[in-house]
N, C-alpha and C positions, 0 to 999 in steps of 0.2 A: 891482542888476546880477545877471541868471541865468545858468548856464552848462550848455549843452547837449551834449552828446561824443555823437556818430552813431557808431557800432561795429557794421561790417559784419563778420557770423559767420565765424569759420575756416571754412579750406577746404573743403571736403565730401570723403567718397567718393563717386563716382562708380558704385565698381566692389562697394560694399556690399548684403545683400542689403534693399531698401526696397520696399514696392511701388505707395507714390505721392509726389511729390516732396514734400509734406512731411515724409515718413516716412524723408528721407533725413539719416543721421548726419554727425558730423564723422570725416576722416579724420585718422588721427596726429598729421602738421603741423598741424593745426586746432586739433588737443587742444592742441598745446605753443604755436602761436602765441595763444591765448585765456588760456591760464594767464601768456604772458607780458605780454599787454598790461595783463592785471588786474594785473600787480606791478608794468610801469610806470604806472600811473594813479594807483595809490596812493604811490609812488615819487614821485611827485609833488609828491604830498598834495591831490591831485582825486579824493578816493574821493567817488560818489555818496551823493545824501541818497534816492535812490531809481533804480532801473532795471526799464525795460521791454522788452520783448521779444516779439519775432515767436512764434508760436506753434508754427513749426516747427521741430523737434523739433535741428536742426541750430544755428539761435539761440539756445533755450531752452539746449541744452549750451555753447554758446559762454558766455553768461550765467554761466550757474553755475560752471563755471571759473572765468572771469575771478575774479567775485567770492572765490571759495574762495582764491585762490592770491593776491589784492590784501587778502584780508582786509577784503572791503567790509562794514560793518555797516549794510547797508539792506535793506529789503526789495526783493523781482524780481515783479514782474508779470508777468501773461502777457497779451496784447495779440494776439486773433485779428486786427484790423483789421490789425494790422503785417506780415502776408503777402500778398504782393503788392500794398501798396498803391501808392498814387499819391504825389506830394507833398504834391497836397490832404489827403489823410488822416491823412499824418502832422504834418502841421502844425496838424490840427483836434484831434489828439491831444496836441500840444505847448500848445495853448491851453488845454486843460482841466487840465492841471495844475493841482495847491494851491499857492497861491500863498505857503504856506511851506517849499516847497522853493527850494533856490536851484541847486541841480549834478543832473543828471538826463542816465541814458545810455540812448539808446533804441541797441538790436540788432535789427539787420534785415536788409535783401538789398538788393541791385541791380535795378533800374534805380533803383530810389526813394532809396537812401543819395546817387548822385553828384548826381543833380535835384534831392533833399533842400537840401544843402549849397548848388550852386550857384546856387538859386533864396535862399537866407539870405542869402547874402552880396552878392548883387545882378548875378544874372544871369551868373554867372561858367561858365566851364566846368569843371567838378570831374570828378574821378574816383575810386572809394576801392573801392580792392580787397580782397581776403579780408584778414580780421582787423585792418584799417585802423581807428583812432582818429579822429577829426575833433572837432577843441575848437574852440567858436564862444559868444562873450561878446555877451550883448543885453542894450542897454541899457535895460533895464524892467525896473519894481517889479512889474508882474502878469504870468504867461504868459498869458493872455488878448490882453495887446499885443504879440505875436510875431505878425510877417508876413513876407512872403519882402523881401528888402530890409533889413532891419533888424541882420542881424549883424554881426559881424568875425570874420573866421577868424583866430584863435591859434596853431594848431596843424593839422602831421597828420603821424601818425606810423603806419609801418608795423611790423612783425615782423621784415622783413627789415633794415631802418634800425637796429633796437637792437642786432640782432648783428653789423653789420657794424661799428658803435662801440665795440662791445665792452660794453653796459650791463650791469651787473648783475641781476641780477631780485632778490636778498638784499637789494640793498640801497633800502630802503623807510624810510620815516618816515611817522609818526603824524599823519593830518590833524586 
């Protein structure tokens, strides 16, 4: 059994100075909802055995938060293909993974996160907004055997959803 978490980047500025959309940061909320989700993942105890990442500069921050503030001990890739890709690319990305990993969070964008997902889990209509979580369990020994069709959605949790519960982000346990 693998476990995949799609984690679409906090919010952006909009109103930052950048001068091409890659080169666009996270705004505040972004910063706090990325530190939050990385403490609830590991809150969990779904901390990654690795994470990849969109190369723009707004995921890449999304990423290193998360990680920072869940305490993930894995390494973060950066993954040029994961900006503006398609599903196909991201799913050709999901394939090539080592096959000993078992938990893996790719960071990315829209249009490709909600496609992503809804094409996993079999054609569904998904949505996953700024700094939206997406846990999806496939039942395969290789990623190589990952195709659209093949998941189950577990979960999807947003930023907005933990504080309206009231979650802790302190409070975390050891995967």
């Amino acid at each position: 059994m693998k476990s995949l978490v799609l984690f679409r980047h906090g919010k952006s500025d909009w109103d930052a100075g950048y001068d091409v959309d890659h080169s666009r940061p996270l705004a505040k909320r972004g910063r706090k909802a990325a530190a939050l989700m990385g403490a609830y993942l590991a809150g969990v105890g779904e901390r990654p055995d690795l994470v990849i990442t969109s190369s723009a500069r707004r995921a890449r921050d999304t990423a290193e938060r998360a990680a920072a503030r869940g305490r993930w001990r894995c390494e973060i890739q950066v993954a040029d293909r994961l900006y503006e890709a398609s599903p196909e690319v991201v799913l050709d990305v999901v394939c090539g993974l080592d096959d000993d990993l078992d938990r893996v969070v790719l960071v990315g964008h829209e249009p490709a996160w909600s496609g992503v997902l809804g094409r996993l889990v079999g054609e569904a209509s998904a949505r996953v907004p700024t700094a939206a979580m997406a846990s999806v369990a496939l039942a395969i020994d290789t990623w190589r055997d990952v195709a659209f069709g093949c998941a189950t959605l577990r979960w999807l949790v947003l930023p907005r959803h933990l504080r309206r519960i009231g979650w802790v982000p302190g409070a975390t346990r050891d995967a």
